[in-house]
CHARMM internal coordinates of N, CA and C (Angstrom, degrees):
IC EDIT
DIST 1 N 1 CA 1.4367
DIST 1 CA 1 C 1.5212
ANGL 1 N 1 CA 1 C 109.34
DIST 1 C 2 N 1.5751
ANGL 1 CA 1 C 2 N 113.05
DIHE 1 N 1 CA 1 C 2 N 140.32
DIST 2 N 2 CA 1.4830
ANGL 1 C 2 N 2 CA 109.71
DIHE 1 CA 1 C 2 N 2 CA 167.95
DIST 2 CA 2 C 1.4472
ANGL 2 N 2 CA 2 C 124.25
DIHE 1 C 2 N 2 CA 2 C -75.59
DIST 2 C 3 N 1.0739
ANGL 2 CA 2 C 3 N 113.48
DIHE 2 N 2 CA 2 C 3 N -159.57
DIST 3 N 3 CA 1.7047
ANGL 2 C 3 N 3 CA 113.59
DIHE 2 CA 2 C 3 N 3 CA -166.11
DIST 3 CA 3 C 1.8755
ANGL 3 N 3 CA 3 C 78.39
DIHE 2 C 3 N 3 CA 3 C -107.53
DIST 3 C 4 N 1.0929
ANGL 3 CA 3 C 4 N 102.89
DIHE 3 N 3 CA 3 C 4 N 167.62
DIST 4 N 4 CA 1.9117
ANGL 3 C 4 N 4 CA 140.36
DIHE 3 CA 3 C 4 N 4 CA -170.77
DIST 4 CA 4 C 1.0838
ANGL 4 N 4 CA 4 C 109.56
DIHE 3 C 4 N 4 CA 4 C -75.98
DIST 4 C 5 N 1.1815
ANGL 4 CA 4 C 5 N 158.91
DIHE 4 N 4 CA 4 C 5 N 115.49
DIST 5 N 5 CA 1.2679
ANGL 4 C 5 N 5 CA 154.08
DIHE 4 CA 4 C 5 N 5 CA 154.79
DIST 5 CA 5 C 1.6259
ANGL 5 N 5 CA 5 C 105.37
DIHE 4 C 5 N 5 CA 5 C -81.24
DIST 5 C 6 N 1.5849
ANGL 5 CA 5 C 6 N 112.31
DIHE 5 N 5 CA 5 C 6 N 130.68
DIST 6 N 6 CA 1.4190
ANGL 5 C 6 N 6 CA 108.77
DIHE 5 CA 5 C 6 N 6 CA -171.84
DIST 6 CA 6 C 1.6986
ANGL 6 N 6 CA 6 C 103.41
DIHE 5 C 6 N 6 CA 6 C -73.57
DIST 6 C 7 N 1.3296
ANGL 6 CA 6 C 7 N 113.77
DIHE 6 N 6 CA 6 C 7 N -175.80
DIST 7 N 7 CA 1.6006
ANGL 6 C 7 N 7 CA 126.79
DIHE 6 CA 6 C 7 N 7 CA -179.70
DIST 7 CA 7 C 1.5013
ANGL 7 N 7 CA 7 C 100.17
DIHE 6 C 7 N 7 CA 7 C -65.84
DIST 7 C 8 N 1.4141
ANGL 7 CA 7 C 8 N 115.48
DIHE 7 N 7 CA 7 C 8 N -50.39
DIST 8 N 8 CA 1.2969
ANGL 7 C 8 N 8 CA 113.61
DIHE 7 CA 7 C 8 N 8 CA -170.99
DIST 8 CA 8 C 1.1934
ANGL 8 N 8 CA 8 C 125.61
DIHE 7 C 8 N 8 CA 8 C -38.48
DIST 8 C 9 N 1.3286
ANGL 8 CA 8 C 9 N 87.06
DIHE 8 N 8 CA 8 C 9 N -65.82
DIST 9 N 9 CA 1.9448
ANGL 8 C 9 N 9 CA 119.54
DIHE 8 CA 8 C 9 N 9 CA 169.51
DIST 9 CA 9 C 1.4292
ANGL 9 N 9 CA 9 C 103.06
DIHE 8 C 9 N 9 CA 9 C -17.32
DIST 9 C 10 N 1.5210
ANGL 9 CA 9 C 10 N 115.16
DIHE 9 N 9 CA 9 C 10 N -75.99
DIST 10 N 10 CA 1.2900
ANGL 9 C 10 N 10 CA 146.16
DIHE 9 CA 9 C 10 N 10 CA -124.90
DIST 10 CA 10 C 1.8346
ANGL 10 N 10 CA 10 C 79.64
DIHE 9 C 10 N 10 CA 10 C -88.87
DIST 10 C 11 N 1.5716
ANGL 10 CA 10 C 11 N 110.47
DIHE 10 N 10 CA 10 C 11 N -49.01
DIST 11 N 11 CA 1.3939
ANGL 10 C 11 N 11 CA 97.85
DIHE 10 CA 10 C 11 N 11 CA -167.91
DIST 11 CA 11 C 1.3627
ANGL 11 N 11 CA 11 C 115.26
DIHE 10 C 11 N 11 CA 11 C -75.24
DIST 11 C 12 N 1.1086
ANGL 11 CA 11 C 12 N 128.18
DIHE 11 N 11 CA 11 C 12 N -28.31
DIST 12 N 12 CA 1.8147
ANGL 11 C 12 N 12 CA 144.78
DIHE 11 CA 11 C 12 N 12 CA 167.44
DIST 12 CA 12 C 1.5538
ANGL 12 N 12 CA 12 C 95.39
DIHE 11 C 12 N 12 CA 12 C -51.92
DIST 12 C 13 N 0.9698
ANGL 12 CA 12 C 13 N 128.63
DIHE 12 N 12 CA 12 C 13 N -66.88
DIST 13 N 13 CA 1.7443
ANGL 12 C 13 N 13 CA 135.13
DIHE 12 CA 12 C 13 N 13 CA -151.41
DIST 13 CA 13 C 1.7377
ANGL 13 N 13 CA 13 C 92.08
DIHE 12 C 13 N 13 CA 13 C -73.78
DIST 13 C 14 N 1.5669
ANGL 13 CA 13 C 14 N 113.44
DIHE 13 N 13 CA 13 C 14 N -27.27
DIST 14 N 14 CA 1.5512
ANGL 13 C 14 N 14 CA 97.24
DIHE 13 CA 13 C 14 N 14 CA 162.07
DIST 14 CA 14 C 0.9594
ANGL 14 N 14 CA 14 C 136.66
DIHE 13 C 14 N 14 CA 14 C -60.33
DIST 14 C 15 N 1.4517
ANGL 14 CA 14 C 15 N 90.35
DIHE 14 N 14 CA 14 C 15 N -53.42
DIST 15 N 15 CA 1.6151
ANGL 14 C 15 N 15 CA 117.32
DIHE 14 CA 14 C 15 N 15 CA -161.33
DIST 15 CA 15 C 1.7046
ANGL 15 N 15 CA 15 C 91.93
DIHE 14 C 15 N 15 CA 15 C -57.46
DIST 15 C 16 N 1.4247
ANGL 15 CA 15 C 16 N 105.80
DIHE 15 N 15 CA 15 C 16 N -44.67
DIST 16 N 16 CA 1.5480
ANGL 15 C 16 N 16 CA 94.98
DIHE 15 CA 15 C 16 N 16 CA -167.21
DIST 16 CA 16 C 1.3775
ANGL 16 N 16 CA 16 C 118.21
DIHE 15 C 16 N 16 CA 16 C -71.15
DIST 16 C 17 N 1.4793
ANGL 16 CA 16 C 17 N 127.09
DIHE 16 N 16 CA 16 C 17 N -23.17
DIST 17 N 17 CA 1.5131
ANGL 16 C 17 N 17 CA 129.64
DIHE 16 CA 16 C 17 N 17 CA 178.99
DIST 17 CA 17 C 1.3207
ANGL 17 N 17 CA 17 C 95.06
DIHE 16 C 17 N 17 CA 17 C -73.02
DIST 17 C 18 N 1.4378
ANGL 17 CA 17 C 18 N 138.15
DIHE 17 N 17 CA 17 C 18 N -55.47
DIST 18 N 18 CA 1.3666
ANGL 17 C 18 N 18 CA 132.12
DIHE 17 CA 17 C 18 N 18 CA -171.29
DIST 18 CA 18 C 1.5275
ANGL 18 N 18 CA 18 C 123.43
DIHE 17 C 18 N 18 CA 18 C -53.05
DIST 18 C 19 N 1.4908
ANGL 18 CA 18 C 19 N 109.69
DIHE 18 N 18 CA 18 C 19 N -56.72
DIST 19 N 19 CA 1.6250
ANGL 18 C 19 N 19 CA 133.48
DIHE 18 CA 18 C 19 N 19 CA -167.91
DIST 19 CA 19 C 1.8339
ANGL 19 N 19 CA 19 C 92.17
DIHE 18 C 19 N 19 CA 19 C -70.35
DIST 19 C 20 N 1.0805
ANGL 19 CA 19 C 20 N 127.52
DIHE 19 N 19 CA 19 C 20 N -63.87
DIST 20 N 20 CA 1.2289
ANGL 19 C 20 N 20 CA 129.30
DIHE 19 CA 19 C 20 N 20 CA -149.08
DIST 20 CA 20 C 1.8035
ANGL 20 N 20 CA 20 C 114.22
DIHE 19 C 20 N 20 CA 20 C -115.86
DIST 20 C 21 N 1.3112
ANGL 20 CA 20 C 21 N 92.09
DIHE 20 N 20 CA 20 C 21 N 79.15
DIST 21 N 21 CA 1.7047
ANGL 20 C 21 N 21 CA 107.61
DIHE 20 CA 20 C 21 N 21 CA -168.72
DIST 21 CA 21 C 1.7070
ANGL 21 N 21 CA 21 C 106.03
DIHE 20 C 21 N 21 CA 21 C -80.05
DIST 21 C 22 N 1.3409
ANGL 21 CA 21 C 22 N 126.76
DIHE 21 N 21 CA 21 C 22 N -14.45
DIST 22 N 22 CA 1.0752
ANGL 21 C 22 N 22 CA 127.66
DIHE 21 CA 21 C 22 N 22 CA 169.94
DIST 22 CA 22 C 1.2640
ANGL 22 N 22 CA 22 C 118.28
DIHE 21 C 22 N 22 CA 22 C -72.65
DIST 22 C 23 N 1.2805
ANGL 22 CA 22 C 23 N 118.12
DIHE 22 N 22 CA 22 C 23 N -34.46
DIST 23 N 23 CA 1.9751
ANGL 22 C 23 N 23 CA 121.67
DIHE 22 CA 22 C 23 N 23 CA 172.50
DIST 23 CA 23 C 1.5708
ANGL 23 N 23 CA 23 C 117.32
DIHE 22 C 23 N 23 CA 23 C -43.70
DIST 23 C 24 N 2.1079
ANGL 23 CA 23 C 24 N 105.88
DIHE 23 N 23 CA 23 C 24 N -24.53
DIST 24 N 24 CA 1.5435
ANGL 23 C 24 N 24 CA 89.84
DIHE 23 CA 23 C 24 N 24 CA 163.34
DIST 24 CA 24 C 1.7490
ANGL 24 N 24 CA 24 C 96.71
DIHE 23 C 24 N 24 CA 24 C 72.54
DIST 24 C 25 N 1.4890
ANGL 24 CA 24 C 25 N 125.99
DIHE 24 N 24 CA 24 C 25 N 10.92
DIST 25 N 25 CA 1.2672
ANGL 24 C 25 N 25 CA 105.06
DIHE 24 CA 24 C 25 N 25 CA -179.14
DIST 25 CA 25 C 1.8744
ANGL 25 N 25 CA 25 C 108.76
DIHE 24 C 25 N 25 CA 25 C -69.91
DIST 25 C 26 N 1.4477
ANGL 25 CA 25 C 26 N 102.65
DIHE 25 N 25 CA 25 C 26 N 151.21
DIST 26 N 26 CA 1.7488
ANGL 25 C 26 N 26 CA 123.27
DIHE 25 CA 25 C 26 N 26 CA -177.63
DIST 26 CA 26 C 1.4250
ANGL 26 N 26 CA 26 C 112.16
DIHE 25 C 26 N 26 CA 26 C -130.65
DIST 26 C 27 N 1.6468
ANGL 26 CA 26 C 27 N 89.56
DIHE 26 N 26 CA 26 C 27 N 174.30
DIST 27 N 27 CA 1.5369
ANGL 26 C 27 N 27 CA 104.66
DIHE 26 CA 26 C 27 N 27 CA -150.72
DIST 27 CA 27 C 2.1197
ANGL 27 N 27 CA 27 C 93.65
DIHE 26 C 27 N 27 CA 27 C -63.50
DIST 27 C 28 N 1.3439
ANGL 27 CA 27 C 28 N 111.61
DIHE 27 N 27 CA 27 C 28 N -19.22
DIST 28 N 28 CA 1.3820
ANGL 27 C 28 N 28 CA 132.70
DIHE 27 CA 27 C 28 N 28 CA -179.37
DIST 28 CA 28 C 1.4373
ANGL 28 N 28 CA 28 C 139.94
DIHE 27 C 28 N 28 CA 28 C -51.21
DIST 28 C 29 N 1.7272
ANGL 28 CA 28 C 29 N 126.44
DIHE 28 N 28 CA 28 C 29 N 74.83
DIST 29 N 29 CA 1.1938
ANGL 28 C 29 N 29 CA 114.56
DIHE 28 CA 28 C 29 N 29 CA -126.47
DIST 29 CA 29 C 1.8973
ANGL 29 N 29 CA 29 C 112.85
DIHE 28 C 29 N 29 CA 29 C -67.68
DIST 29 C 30 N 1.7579
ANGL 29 CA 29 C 30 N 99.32
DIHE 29 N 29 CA 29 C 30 N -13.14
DIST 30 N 30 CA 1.4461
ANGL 29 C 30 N 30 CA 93.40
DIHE 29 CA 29 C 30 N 30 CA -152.79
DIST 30 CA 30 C 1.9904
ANGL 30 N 30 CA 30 C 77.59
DIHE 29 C 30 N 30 CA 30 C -101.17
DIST 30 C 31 N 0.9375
ANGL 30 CA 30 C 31 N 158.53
DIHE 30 N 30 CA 30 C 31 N 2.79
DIST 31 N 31 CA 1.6728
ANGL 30 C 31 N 31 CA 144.93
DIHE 30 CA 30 C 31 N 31 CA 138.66
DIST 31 CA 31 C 1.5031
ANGL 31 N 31 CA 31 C 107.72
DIHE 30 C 31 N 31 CA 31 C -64.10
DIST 31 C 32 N 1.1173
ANGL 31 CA 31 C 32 N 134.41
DIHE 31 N 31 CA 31 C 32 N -24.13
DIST 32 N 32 CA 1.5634
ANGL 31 C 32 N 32 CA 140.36
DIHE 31 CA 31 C 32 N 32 CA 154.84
DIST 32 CA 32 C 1.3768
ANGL 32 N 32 CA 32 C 116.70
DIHE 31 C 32 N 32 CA 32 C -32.74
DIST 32 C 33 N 1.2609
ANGL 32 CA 32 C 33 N 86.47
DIHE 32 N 32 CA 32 C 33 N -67.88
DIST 33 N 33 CA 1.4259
ANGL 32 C 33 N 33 CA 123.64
DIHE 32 CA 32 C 33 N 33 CA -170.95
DIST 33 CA 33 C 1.6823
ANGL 33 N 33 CA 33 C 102.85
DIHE 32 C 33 N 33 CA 33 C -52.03
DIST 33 C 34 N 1.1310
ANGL 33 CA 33 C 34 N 97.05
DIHE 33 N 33 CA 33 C 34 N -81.62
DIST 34 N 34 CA 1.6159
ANGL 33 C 34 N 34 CA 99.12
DIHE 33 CA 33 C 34 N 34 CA -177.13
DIST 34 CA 34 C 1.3287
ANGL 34 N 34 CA 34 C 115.49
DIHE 33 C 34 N 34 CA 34 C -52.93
DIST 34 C 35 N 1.0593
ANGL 34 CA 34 C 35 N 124.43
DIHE 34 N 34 CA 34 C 35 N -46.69
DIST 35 N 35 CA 1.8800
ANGL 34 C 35 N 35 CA 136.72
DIHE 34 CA 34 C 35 N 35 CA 167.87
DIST 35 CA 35 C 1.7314
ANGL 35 N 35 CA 35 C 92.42
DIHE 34 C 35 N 35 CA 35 C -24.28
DIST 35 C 36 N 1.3667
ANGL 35 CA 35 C 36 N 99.44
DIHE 35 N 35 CA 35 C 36 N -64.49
DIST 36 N 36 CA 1.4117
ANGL 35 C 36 N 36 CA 120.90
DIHE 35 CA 35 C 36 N 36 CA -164.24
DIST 36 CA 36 C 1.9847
ANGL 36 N 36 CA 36 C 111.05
DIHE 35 C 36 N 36 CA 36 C -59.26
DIST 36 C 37 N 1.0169
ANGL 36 CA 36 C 37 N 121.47
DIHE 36 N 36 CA 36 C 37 N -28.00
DIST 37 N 37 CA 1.3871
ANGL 36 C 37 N 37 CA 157.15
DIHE 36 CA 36 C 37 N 37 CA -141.73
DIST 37 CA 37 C 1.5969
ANGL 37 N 37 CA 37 C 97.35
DIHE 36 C 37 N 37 CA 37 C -81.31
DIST 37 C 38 N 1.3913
ANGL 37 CA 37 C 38 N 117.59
DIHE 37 N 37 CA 37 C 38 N -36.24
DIST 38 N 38 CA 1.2715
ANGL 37 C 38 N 38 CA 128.96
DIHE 37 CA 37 C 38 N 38 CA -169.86
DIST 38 CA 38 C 1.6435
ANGL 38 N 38 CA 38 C 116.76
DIHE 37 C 38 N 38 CA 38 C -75.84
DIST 38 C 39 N 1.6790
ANGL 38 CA 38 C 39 N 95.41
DIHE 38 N 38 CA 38 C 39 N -39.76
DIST 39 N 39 CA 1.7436
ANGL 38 C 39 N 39 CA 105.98
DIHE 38 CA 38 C 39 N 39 CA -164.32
DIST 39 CA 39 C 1.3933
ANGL 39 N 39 CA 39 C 114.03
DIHE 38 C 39 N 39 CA 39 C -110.56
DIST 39 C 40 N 1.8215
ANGL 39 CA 39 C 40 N 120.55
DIHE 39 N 39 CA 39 C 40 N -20.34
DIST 40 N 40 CA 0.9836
ANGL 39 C 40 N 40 CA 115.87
DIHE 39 CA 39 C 40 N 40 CA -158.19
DIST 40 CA 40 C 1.6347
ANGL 40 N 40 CA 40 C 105.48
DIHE 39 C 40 N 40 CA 40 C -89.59
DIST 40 C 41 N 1.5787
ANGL 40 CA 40 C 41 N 128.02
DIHE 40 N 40 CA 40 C 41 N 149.59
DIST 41 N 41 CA 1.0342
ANGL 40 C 41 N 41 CA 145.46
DIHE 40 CA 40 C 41 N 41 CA -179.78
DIST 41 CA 41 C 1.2081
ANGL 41 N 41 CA 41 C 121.03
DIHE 40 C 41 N 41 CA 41 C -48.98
DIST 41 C 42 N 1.7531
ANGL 41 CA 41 C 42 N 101.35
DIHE 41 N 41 CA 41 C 42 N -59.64
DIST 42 N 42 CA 1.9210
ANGL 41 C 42 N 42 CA 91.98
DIHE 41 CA 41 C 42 N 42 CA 169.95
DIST 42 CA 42 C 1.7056
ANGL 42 N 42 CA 42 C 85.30
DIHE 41 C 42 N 42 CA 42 C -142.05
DIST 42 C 43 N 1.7821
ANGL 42 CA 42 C 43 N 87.43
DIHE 42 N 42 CA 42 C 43 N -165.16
DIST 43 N 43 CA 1.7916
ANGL 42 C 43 N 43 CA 108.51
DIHE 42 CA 42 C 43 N 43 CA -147.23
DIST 43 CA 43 C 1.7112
ANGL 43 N 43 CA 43 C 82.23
DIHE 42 C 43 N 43 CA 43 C -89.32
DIST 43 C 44 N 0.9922
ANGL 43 CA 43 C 44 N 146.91
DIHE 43 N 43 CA 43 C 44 N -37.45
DIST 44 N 44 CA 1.2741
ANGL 43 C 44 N 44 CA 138.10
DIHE 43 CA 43 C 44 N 44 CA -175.98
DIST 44 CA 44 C 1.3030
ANGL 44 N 44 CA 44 C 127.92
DIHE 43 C 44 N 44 CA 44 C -88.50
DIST 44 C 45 N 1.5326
ANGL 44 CA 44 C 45 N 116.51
DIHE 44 N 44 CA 44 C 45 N 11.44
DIST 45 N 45 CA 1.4968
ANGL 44 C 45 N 45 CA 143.03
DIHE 44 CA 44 C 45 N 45 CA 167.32
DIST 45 CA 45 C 1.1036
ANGL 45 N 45 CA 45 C 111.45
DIHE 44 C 45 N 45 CA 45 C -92.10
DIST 45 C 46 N 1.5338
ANGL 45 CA 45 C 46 N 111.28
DIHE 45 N 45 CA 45 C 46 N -33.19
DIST 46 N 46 CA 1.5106
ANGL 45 C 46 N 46 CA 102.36
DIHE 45 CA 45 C 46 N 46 CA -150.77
DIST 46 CA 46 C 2.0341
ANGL 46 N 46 CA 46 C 92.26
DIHE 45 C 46 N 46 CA 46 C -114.79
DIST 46 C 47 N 0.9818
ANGL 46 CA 46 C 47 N 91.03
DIHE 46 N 46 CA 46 C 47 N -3.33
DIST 47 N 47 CA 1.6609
ANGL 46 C 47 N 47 CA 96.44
DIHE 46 CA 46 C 47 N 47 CA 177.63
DIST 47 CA 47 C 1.5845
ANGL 47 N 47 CA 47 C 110.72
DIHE 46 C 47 N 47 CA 47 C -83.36
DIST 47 C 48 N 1.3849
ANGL 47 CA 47 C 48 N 101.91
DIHE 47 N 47 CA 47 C 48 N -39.68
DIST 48 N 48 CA 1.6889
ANGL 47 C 48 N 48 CA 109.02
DIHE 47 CA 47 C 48 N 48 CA -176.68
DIST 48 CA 48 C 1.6765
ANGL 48 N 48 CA 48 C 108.24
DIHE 47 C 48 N 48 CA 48 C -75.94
DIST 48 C 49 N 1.3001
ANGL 48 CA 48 C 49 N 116.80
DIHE 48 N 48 CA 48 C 49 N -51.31
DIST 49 N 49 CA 1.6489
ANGL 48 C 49 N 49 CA 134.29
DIHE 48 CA 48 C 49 N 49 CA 161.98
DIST 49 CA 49 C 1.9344
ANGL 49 N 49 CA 49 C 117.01
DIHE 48 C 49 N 49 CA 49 C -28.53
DIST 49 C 50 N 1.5518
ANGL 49 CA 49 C 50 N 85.91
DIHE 49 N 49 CA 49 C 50 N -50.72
DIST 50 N 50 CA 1.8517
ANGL 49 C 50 N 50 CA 110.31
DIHE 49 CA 49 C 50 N 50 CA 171.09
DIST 50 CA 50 C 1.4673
ANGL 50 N 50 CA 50 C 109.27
DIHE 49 C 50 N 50 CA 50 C -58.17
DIST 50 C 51 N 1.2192
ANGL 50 CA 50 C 51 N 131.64
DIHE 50 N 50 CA 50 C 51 N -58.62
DIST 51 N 51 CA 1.3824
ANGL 50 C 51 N 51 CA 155.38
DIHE 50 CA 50 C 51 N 51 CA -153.12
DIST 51 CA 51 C 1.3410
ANGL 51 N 51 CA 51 C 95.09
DIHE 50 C 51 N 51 CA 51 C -82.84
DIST 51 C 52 N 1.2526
ANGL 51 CA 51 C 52 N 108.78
DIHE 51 N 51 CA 51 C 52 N -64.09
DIST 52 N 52 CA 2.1532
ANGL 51 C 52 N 52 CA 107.97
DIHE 51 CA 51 C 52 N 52 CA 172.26
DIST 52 CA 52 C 1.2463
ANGL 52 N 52 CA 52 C 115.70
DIHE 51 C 52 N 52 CA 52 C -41.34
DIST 52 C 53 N 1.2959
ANGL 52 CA 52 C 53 N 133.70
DIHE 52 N 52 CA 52 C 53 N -74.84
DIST 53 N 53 CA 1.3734
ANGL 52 C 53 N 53 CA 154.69
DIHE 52 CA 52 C 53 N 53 CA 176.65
DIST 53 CA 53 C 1.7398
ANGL 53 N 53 CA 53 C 106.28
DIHE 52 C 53 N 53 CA 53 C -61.71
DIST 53 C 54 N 1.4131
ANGL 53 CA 53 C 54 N 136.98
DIHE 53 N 53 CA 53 C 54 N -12.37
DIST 54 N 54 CA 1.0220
ANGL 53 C 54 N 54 CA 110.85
DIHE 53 CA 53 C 54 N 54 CA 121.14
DIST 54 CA 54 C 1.6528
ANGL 54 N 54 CA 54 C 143.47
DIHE 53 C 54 N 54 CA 54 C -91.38
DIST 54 C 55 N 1.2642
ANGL 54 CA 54 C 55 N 117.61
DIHE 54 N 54 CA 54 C 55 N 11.66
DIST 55 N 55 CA 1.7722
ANGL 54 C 55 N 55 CA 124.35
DIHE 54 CA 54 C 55 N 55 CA 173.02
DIST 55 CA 55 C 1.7070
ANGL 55 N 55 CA 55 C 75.41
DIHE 54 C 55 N 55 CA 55 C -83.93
DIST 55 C 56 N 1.0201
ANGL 55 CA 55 C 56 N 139.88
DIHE 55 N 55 CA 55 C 56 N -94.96
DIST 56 N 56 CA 1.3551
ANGL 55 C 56 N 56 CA 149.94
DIHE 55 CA 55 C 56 N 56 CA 168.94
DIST 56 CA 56 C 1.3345
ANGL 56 N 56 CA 56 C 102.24
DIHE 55 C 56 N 56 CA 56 C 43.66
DIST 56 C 57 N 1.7927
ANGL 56 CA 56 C 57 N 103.05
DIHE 56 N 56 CA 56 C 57 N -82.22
DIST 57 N 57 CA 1.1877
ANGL 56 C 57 N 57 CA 127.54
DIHE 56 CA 56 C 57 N 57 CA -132.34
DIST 57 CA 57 C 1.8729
ANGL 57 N 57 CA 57 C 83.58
DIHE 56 C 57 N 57 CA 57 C -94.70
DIST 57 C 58 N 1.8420
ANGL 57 CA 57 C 58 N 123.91
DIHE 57 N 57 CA 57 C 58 N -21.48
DIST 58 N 58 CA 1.2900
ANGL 57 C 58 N 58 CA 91.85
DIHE 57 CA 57 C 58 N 58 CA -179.82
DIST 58 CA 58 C 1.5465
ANGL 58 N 58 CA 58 C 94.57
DIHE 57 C 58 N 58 CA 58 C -92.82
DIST 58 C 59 N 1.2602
ANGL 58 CA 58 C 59 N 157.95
DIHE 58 N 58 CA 58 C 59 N -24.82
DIST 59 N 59 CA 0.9574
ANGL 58 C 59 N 59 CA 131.97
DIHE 58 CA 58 C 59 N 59 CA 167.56
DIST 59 CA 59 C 1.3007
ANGL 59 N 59 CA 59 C 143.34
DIHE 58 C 59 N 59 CA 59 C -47.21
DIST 59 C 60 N 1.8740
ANGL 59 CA 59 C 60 N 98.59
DIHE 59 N 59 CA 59 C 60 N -24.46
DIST 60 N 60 CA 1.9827
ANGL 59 C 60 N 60 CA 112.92
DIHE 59 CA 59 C 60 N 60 CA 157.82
DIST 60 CA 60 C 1.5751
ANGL 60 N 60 CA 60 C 104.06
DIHE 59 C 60 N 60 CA 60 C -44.92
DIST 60 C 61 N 1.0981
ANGL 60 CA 60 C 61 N 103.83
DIHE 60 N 60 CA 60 C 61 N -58.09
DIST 61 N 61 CA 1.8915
ANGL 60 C 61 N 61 CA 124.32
DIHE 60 CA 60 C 61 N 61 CA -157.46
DIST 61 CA 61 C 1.2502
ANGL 61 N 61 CA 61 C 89.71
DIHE 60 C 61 N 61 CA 61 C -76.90
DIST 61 C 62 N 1.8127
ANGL 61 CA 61 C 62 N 164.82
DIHE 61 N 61 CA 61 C 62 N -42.41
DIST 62 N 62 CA 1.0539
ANGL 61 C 62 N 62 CA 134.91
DIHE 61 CA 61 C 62 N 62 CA 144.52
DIST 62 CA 62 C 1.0226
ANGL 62 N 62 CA 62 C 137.87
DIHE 61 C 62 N 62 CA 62 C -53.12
DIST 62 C 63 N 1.3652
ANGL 62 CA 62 C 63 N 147.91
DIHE 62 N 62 CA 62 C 63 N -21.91
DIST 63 N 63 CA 1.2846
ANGL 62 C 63 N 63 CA 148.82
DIHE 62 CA 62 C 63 N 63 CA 127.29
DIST 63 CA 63 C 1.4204
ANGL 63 N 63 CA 63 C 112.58
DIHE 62 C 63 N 63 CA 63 C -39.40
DIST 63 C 64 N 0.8989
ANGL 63 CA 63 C 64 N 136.42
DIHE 63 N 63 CA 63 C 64 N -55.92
DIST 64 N 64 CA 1.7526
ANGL 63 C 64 N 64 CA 127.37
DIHE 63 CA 63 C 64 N 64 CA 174.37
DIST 64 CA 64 C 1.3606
ANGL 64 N 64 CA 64 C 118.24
DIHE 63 C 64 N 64 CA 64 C -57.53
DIST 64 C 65 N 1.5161
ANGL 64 CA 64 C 65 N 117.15
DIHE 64 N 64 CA 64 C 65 N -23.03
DIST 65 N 65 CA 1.4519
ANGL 64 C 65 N 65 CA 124.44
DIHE 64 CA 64 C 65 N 65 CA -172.18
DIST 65 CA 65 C 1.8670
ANGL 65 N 65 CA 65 C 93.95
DIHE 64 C 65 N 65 CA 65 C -76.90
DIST 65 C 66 N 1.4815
ANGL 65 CA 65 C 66 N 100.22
DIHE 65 N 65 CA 65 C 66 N -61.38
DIST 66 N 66 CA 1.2942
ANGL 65 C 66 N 66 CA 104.96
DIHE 65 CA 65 C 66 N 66 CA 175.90
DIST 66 CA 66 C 1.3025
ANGL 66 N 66 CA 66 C 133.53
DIHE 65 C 66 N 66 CA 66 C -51.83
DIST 66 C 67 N 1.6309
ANGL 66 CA 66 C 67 N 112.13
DIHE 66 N 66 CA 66 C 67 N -14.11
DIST 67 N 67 CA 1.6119
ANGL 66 C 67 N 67 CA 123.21
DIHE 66 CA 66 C 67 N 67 CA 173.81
DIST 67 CA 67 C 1.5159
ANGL 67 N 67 CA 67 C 102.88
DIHE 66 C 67 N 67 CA 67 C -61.08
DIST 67 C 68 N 1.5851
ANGL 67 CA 67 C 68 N 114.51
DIHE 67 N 67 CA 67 C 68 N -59.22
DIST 68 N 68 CA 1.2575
ANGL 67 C 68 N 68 CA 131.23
DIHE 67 CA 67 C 68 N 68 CA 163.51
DIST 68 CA 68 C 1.0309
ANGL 68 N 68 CA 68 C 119.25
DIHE 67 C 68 N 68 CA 68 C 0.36
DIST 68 C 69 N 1.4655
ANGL 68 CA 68 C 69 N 108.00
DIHE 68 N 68 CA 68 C 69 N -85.70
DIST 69 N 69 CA 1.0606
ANGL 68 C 69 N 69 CA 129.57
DIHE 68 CA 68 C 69 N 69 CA -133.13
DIST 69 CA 69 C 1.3470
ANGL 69 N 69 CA 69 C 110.46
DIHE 68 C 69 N 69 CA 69 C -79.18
END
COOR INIT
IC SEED 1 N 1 CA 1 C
IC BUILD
C-alpha cells in the first residue's frame, strides 16, 4: 500500500487541474513540479501536490486508452 494523501492535498491538486487548464499540467512529475514551483508555499507541499497530479494525469490517460480500446 502507498502512503495517504491528506483531503487537502487531493482537493488543491483538483482544484488546480480543473480551474487552471493553461498550466499545461502532465503525466511528468519534474514539469509538475516546476509549473508548481512558482505558487506553492514550501518545497515539501509542492513536491507531494506534483506527484498527485501526476499519478492523476496517468490514470486520465489509462482510462482513455481503455475507452478505446
Amino acid at each position: 500500500m502507498g502512503k495517504i494523501k491528506s483531503k487537502m492535498m487531493r482537493k488543491t491538486a483538483n482544484s488546480l487541474v480543473k480551474e487552471d487548464e493553461d498550466l499545461n499540467f502532465n503525466k511528468d512529475f519534474e514539469k509538475n513540479k516546476a509549473i508548481l514551483g512558482r505558487t506553492m508555499p514550501s518545497k515539501r507541499l509542492r513536491n507531494r501536490i506534483a506527484g498527485l497530479i501526476s499519478r492523476m494525469k496517468k490514470q486520465e490517460e489509462k482510462a482513455r486508452l481503455e475507452m478505446q480500446a
